[in-house]
TORKE-225148 format. One line per 4 residues: number of its first residue (from 0); for each residue x, y, z of N, C-alpha, C. Coordinates in Angstrom, 2 decimals. Atoms other than C-alpha are relative to their C-alpha. Last residue first. Example, Ala and Ser with C-alpha at 12.3 -4.5 7.8 and 13.67 -1.06 7.14 Angstrom:
1> -0.82,-1.19,-0.06,13.67,-1.06,7.14,-0.77,1.09,0.73 ~ 0.89,-1.19,0.00,12.30,-4.50,7.80,0.90,1.20,0.00
This chain:
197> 0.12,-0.18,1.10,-10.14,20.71,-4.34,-0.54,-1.53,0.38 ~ 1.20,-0.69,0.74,-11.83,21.47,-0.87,0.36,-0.34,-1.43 ~ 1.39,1.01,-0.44,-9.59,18.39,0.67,-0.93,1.09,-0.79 ~ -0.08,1.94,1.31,-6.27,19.67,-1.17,-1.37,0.05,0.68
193> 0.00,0.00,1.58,-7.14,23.41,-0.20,0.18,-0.94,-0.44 ~ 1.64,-0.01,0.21,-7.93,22.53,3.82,-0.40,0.45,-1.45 ~ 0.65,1.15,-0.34,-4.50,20.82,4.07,-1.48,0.30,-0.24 ~ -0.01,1.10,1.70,-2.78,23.68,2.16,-0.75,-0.88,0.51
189> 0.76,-0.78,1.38,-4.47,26.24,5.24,0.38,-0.49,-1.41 ~ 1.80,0.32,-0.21,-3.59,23.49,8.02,-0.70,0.75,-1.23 ~ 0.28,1.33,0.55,0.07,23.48,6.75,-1.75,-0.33,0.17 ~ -0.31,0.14,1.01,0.30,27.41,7.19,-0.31,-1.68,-0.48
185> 1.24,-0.49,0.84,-1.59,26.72,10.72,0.51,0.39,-1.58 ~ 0.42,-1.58,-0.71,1.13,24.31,11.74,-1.50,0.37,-1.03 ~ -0.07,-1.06,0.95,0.48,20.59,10.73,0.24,1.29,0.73 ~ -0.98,0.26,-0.13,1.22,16.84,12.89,0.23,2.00,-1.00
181> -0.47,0.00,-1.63,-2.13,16.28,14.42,1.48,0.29,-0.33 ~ 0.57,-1.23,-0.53,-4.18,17.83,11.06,0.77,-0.07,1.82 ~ -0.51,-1.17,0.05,-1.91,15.38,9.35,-0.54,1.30,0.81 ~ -1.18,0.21,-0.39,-3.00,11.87,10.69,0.83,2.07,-0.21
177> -0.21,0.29,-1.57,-6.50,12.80,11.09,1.92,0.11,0.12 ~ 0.43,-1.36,-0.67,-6.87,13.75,7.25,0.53,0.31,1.65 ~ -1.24,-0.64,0.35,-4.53,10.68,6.20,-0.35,1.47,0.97 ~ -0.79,0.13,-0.69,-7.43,8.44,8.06,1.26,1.16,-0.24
173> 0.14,-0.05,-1.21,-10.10,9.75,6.79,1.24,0.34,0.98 ~ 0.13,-1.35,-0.03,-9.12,9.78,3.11,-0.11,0.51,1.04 ~ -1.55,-0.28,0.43,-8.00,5.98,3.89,0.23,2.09,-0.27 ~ -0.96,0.03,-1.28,-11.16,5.49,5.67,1.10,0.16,-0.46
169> 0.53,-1.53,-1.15,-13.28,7.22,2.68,0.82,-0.43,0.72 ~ -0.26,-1.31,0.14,-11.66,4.95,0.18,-0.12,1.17,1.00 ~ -1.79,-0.17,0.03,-11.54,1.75,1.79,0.08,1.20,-0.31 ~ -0.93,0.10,0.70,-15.45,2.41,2.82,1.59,-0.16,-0.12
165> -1.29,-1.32,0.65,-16.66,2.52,6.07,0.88,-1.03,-1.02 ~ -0.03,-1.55,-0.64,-19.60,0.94,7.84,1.02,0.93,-0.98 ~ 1.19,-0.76,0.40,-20.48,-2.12,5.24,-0.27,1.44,1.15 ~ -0.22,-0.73,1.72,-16.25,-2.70,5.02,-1.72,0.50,0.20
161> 0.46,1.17,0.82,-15.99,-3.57,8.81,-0.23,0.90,-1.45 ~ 0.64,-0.68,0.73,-13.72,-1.19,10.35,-0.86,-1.11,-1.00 ~ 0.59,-1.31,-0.79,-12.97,-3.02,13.73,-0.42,1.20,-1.04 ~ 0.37,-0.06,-0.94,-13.00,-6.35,12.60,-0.50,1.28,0.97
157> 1.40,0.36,0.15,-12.13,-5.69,8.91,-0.87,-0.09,1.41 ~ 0.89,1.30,-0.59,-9.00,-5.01,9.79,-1.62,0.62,-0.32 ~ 0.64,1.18,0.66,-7.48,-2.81,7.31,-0.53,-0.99,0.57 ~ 1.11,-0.14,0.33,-7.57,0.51,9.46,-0.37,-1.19,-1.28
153> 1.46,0.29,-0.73,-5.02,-1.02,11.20,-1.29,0.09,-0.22 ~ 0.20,1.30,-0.24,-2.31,-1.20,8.88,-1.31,-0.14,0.86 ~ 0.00,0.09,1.37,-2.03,2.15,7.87,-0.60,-1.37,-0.07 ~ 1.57,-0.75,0.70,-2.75,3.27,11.42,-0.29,-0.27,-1.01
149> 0.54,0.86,-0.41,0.72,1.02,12.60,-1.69,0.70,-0.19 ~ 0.64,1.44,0.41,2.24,2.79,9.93,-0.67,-0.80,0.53 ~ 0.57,0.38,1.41,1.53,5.80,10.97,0.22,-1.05,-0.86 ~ 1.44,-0.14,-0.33,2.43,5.57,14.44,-0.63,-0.03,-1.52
145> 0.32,1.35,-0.09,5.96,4.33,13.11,-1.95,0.41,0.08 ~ 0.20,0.95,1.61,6.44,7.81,11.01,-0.48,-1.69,0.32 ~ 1.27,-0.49,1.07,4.96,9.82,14.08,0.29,-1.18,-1.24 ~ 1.14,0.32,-0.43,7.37,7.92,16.62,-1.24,0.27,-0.56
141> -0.01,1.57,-0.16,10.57,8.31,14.44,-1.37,-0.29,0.29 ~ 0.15,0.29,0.87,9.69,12.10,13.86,-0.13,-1.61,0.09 ~ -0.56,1.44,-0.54,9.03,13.09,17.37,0.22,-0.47,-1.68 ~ 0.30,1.33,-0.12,7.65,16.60,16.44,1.19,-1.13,-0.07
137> -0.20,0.67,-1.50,8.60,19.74,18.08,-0.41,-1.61,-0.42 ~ -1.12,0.17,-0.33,8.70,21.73,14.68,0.67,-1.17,1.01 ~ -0.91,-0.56,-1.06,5.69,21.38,13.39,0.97,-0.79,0.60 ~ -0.03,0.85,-1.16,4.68,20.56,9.82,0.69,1.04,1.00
133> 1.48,0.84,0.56,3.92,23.31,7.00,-0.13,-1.30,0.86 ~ 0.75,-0.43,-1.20,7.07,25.07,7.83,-1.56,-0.37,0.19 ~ 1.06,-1.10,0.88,9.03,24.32,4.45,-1.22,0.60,1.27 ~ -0.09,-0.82,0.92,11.36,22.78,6.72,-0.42,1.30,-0.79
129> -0.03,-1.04,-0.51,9.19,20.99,8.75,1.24,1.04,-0.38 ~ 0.87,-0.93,0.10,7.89,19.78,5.46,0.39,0.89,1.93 ~ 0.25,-1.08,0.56,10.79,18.16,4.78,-0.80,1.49,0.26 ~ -1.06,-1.13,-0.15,11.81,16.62,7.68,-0.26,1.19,-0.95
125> 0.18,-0.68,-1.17,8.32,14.87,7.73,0.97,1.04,-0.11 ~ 1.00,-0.63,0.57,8.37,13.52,4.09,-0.09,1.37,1.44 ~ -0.57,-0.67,1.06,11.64,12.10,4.72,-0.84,1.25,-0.29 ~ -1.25,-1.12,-0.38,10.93,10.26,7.71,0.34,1.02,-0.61
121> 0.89,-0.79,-0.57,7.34,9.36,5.80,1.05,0.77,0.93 ~ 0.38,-0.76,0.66,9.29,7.84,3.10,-0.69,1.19,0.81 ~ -1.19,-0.83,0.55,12.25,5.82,4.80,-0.88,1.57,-0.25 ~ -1.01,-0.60,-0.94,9.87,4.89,7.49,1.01,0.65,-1.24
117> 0.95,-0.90,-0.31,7.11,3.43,4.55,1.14,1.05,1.15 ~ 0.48,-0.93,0.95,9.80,1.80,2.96,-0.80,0.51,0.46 ~ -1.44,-0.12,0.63,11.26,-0.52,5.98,-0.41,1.46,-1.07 ~ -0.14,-0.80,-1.01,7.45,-1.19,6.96,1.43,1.22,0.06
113> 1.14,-1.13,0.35,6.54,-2.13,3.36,0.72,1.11,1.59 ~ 0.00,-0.83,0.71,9.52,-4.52,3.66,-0.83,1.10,0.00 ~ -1.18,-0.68,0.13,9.16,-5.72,6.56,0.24,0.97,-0.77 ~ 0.08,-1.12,-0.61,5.26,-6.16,5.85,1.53,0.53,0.36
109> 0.18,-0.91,0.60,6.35,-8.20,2.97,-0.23,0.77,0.75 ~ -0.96,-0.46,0.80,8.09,-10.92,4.74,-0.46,1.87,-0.30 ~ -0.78,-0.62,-0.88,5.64,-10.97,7.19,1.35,0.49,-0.42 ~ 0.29,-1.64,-0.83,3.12,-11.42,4.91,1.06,0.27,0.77
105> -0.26,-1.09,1.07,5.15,-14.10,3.00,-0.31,0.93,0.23 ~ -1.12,-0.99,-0.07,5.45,-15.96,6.26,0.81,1.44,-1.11 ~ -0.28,-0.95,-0.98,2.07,-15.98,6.95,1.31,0.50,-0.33 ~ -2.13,-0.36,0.27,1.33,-17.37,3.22,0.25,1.05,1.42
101> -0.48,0.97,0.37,-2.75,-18.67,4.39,1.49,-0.47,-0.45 ~ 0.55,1.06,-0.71,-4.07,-16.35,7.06,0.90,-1.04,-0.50 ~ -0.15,0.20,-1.02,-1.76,-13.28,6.15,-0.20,-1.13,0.48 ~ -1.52,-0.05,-0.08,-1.94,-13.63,2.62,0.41,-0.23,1.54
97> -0.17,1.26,0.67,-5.90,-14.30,2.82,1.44,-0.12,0.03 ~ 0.70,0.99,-1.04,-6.47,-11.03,5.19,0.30,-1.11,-0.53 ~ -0.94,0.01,-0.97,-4.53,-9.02,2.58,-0.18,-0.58,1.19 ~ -1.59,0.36,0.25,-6.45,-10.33,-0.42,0.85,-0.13,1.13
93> 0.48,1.74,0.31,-10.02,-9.99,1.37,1.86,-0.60,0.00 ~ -0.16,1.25,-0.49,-9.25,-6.76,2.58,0.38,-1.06,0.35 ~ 0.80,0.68,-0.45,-9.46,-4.77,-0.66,0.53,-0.17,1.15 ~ -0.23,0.57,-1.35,-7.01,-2.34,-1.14,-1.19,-0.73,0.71
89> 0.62,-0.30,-0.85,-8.22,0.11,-3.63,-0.02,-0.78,1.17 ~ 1.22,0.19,0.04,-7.55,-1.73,-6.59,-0.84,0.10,1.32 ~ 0.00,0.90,-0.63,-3.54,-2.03,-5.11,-2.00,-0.42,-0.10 ~ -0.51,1.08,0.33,-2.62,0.25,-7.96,-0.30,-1.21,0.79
85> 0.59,0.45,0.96,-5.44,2.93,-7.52,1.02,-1.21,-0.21 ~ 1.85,0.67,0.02,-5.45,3.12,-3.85,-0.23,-0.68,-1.22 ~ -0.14,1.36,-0.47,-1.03,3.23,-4.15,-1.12,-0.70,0.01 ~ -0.86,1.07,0.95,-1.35,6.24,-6.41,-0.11,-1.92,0.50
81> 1.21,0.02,1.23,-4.05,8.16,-4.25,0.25,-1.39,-1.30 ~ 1.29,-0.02,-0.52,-2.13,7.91,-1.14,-0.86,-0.31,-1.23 ~ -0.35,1.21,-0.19,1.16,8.67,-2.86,-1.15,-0.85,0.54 ~ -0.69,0.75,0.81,-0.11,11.94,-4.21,0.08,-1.54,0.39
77> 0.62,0.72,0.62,-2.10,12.75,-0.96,0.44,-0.85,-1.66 ~ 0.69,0.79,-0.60,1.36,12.81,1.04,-1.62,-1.03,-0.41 ~ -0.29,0.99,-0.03,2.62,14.71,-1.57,-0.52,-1.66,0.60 ~ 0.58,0.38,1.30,0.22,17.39,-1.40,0.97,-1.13,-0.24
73> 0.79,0.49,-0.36,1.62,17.36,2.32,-1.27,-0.44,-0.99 ~ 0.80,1.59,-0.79,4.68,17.35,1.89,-0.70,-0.34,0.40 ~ 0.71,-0.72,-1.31,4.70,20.22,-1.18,-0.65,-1.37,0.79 ~ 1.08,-0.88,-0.27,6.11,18.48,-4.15,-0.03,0.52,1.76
69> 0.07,-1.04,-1.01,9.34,17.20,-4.66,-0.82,1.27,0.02 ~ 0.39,-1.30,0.31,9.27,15.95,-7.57,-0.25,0.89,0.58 ~ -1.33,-0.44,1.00,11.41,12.43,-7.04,-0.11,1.41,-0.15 ~ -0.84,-0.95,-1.32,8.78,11.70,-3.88,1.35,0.94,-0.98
65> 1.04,-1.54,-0.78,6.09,10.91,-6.85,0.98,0.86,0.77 ~ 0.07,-0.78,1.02,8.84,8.56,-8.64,-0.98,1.55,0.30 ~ -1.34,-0.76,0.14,9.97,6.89,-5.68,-0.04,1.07,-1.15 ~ 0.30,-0.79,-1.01,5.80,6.04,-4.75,1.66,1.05,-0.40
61> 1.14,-1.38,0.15,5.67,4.95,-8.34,0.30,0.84,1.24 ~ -0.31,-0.74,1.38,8.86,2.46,-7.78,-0.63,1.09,-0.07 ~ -1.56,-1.31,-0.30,8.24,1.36,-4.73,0.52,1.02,-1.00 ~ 1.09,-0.53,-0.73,4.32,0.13,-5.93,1.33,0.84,0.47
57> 0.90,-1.01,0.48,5.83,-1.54,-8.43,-0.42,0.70,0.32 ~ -0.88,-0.66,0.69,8.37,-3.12,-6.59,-0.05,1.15,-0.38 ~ -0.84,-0.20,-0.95,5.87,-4.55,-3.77,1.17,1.08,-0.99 ~ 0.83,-1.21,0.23,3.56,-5.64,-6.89,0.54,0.98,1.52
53> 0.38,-0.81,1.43,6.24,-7.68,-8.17,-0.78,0.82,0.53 ~ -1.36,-0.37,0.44,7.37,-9.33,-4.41,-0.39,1.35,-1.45 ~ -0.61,-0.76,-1.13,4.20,-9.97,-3.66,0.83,0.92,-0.14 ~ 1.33,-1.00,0.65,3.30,-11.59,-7.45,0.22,1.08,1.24
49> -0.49,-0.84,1.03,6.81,-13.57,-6.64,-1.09,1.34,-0.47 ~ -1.47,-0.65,-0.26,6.03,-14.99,-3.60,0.25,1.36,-0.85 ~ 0.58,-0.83,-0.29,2.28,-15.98,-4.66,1.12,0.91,0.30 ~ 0.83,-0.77,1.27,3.88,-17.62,-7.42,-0.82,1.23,1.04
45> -0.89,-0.53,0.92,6.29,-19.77,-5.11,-0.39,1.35,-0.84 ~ -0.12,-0.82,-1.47,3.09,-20.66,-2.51,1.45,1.35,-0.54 ~ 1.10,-1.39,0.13,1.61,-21.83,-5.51,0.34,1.02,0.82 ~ 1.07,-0.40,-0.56,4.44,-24.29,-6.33,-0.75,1.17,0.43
41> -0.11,1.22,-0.77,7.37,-25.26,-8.08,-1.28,0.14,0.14 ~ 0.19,0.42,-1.60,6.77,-22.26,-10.54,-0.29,-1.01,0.57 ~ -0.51,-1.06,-0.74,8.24,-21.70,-13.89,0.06,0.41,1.46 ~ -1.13,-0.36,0.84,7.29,-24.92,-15.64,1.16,0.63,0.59
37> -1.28,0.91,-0.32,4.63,-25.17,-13.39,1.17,-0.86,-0.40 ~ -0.07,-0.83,-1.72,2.71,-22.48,-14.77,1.12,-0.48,0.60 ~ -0.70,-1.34,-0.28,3.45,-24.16,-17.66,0.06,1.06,0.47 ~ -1.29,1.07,-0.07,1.83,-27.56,-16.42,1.17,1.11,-0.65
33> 0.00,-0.25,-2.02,-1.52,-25.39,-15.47,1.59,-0.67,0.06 ~ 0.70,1.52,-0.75,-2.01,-25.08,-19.78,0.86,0.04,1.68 ~ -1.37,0.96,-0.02,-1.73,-21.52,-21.01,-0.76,-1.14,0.92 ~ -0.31,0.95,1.59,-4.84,-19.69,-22.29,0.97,-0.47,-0.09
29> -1.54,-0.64,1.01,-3.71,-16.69,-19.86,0.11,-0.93,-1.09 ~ -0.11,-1.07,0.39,-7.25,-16.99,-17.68,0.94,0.43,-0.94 ~ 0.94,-0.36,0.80,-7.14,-20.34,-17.96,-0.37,1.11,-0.09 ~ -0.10,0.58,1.33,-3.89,-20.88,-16.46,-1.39,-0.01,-1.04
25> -0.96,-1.19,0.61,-4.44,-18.48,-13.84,0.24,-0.34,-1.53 ~ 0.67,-1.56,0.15,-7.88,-20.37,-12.90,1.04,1.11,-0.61 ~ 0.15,0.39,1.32,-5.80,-23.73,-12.95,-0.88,1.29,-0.06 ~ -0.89,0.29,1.00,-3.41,-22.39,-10.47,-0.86,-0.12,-1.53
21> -0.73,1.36,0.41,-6.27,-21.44,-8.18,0.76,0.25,-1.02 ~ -0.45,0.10,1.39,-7.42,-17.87,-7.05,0.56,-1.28,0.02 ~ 1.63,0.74,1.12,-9.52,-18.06,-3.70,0.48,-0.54,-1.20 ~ -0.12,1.34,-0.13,-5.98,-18.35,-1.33,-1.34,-0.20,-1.29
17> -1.39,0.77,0.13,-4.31,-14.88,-2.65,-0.78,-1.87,0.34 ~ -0.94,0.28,-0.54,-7.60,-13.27,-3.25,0.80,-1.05,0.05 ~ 0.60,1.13,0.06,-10.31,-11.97,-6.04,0.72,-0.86,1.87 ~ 1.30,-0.05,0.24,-9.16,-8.84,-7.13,-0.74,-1.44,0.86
13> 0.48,-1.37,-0.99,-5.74,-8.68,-5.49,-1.71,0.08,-0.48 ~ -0.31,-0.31,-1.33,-4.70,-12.08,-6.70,-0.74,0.96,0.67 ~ 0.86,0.92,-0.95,-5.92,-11.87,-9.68,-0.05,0.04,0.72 ~ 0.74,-1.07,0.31,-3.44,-8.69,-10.93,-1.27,-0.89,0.45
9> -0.06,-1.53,-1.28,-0.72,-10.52,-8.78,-1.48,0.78,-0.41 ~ 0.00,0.62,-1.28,-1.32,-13.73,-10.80,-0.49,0.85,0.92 ~ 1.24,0.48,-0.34,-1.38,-12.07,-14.28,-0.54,-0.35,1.37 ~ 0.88,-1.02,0.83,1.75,-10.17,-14.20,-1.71,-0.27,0.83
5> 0.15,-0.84,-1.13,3.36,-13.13,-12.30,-1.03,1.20,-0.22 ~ 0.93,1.06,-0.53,2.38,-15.36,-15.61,0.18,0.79,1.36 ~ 1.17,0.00,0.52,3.66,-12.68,-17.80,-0.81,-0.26,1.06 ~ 0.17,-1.12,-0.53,7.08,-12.38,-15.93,-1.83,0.48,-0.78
1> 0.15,-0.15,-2.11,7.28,-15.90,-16.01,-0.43,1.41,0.21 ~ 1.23,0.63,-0.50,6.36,-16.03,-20.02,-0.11,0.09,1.53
């Protein structure tokens, strides 16, 4: 039943957000009563923990399972990109603006983490492809894989991309485009302009 009731939570959560969703809204969504919620969880702040945490796993998991096949790093790059849009329902916002405002320290928890995993993946992703020669050689790897997270993160403020100028989708397609066309030789520029035409 806990791993039900996280299930549910997290999959609310992100539709709707971390402070809008109430206890008794989970419990009536799952046809359980609000007192076996809190059965399993002290409190809300407990449940948002855990739904974090769960869709933080989930989301390591798929991305470890894309990097397992060692595709081409820059068809990779949209791989993981595409995977994470559709599991996080395209990354509202709302949710990640509400975590921040109202569980700071659970955001900060979780950006560790994310930050922690995004450096393992994009270090990785980089060496490869200069390798396969499809990135260049002279790059800073450390300073490209942080710069991209702090771009990953940025283009979710609402303040400076408000959602009725630019879509999540398009600025996330945007953004990857920008990030690779500054980090590609011309072999990587000629796969980069076959993923975007397919």
């Amino acid at each position: 039943m806990k791993t039900q009731i996280v299930n549910k939570a997290a999959d609310m959560f992100l539709s709707h957000g971390f402070k809008s969703v109430t206890m008794d809204e989970i419990a009536e969504e799952m046809g359980i009563s609000k007192k076996t919620i809190y059965e399993h969880f002290s409190s809300k702040s407990e449940l948002v923990n855990a739904a974090v945490i769960y869709l933080y796993e989930i989301i390591s998991s798929g991305i470890d399972e894309i990097r397992a096949q060692k595709k081409d790093p820059i068809e990779e790059m949209y791989e993981v990109k595409k995977f994470v849009m559709c599991r996080l329902k395209g990354e509202k916002a709302s949710p990640i603006f509400q975590l921040q405002k109202y569980y700071p320290e659970i955001f900060s928890k979780i950006r560790s983490l994310q930050y922690e995993k995004m450096q393992e993946c994009i270090m990785e992703n980089l060496q490869r492809g200069i390798k396969k020669g499809v990135y260049r050689k002279n790059l800073h790897e450390n300073f490209i894989a942080r710069i991209y997270f702090l771009g990953m993160n940025g283009i979710k403020d609402e303040s400076i991309f408000p959602r009725s100028e630019f879509s999540q989708k398009k600025i996330h397609e945007e953004f990857l485009s920008y990030h690779l066309r500054g980090i590609v030789t011309r072999k990587g520029l000629d796969k980069l302009k076959q993923i975007i035409k397919e």
